[in-house]
C-alpha positions in Angstrom: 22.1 234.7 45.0 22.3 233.4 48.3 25.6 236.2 49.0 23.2 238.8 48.1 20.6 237.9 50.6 23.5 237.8 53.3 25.0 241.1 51.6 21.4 242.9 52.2 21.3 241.4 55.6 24.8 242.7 56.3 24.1 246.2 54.9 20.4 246.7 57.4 22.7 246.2 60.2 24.9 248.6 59.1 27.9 246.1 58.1 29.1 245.8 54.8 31.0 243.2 53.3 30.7 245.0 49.7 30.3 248.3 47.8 26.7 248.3 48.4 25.8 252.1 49.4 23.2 252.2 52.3 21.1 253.5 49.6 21.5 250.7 47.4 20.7 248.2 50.4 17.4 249.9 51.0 16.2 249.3 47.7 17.2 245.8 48.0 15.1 245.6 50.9 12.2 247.0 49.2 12.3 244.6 46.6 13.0 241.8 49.2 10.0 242.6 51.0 7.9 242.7 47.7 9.2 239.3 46.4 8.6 236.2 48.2 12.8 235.2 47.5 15.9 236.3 46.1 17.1 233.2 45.5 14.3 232.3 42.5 12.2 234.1 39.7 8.6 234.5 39.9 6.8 231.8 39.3 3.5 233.6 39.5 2.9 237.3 38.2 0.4 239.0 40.3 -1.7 241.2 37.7 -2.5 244.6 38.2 -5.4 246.6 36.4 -4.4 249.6 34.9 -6.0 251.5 37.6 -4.2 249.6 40.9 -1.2 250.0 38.7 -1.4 253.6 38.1 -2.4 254.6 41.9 0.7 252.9 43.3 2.5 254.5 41.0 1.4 257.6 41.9 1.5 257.3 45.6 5.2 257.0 45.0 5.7 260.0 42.2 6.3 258.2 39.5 4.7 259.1 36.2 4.1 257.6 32.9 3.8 258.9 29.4 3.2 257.8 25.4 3.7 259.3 22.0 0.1 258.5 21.7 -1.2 260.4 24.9 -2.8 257.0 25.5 -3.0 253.8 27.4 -4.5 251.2 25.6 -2.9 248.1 25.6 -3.6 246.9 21.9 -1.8 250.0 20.6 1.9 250.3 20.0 1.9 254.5 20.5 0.5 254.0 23.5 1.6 253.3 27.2 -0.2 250.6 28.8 0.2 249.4 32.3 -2.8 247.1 32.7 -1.7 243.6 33.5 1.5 244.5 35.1 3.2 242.3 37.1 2.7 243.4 41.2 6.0 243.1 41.9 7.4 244.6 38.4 5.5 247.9 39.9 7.8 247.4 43.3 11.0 246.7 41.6 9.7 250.5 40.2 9.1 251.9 43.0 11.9 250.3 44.8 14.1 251.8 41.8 13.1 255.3 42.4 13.8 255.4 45.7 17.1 254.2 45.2 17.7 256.9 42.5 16.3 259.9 45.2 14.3 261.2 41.7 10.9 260.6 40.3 10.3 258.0 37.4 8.7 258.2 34.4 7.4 254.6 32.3 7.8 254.8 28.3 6.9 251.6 28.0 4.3 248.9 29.5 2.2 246.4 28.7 1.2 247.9 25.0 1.3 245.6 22.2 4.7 246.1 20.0 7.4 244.8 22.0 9.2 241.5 21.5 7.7 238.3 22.9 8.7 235.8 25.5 8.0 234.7 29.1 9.9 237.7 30.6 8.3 240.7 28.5 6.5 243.8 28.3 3.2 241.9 27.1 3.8 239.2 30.0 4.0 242.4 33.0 7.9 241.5 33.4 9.3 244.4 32.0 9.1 248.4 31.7 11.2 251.3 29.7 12.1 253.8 31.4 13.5 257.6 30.2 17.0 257.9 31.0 18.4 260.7 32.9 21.7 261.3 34.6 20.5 260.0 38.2 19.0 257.0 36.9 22.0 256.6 34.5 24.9 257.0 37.0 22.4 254.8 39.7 22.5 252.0 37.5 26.2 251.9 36.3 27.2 252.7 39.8 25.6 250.4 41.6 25.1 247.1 39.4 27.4 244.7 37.4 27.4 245.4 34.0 27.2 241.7 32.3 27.2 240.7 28.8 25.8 242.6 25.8 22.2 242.1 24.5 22.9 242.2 20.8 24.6 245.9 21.0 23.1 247.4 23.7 24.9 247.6 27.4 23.7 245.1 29.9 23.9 245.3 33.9 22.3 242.7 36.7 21.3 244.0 40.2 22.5 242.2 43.0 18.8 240.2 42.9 19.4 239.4 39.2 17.1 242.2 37.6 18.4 242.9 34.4 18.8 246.8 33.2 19.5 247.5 29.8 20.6 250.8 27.9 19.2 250.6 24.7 20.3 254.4 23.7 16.7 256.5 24.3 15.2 254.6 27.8 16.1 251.8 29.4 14.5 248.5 29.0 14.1 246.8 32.6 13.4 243.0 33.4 11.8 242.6 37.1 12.3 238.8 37.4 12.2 239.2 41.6 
């Protein structure tokens, strides 16, 4: 962790000791300057309410949508973002301005999703709907790792973990 911190420091003073793209490094440095380290996880998820979830968002064009048309967090059809994680929302934001496109979020908060320290239900994690920007930003710039079960994994230079599961991908913001 400690080469991407020198990689990121490389590529804001225009060097480059990798294939990081100038565009990948500026989305590194958004999500260094939302995360205390690159070096460790989060020990301590800063909780948003739906509402300061939903502003930053849209400050920064990014959208969010259900089957349900909803937001409440005890149902599965719908998309909730209340108790996100601070900096899951930067890693978001950070993301689409990497990709050059708005976002849009399939999947919060909302009851339904598998449990664990690093989920949905915990603020850690979003989907996202796949699109050929977001697709070809992720594969191009990110290592793809292991499989989860069947589905494509990759890890971002900070150790975010993207995963393809066929209709959106299923994000982990650890930093």
């Amino acid at each position: 962790m400690a080469t991407d911190a020198v990689m990121l420091q490389d590529q804001l003073r225009g060097e480059s000791r990798g294939p990081l793209s100038a565009i990948v490094a500026v989305a590194l440095a958004a999500l260094a300057a939302a995360s205390p380290a690159l070096e460790t996880r989060q020990t301590k998820c800063v909780k948003l309410t739906q509402s300061q979830a939903e502003s930053r968002l849209k400050d920064n064009d990014i959208t969010w949508s259900s089957s349900g048309n909803c937001k409440d967090k005890s149902k599965s059809n719908c998309t909730s973002l209340q108790d996100i994680c601070s900096h899951t929302i930067s890693g978001v934001i950070a993301l689409k301005n990497g990709v050059g496109r708005s976002l849009t979020i399939t999947g919060g908060t909302e009851t339904g999703h598998a449990s664990g320290t690093y989920s949905h239900g915990t603020g850690y994690k979003v989907d996202l709907r796949k699109f050929k920007e977001l697709n070809d930003y992720i594969m191009n710039n990110f290592e793809e790792i292991s499989k989860r079960g069947s589905y494509r994994r990759w890890e971002s230079p900070s150790g975010n973990e993207f995963v393809d599961e066929g209709t959106h991908w299923d994000i982990t913001f650890f930093y």
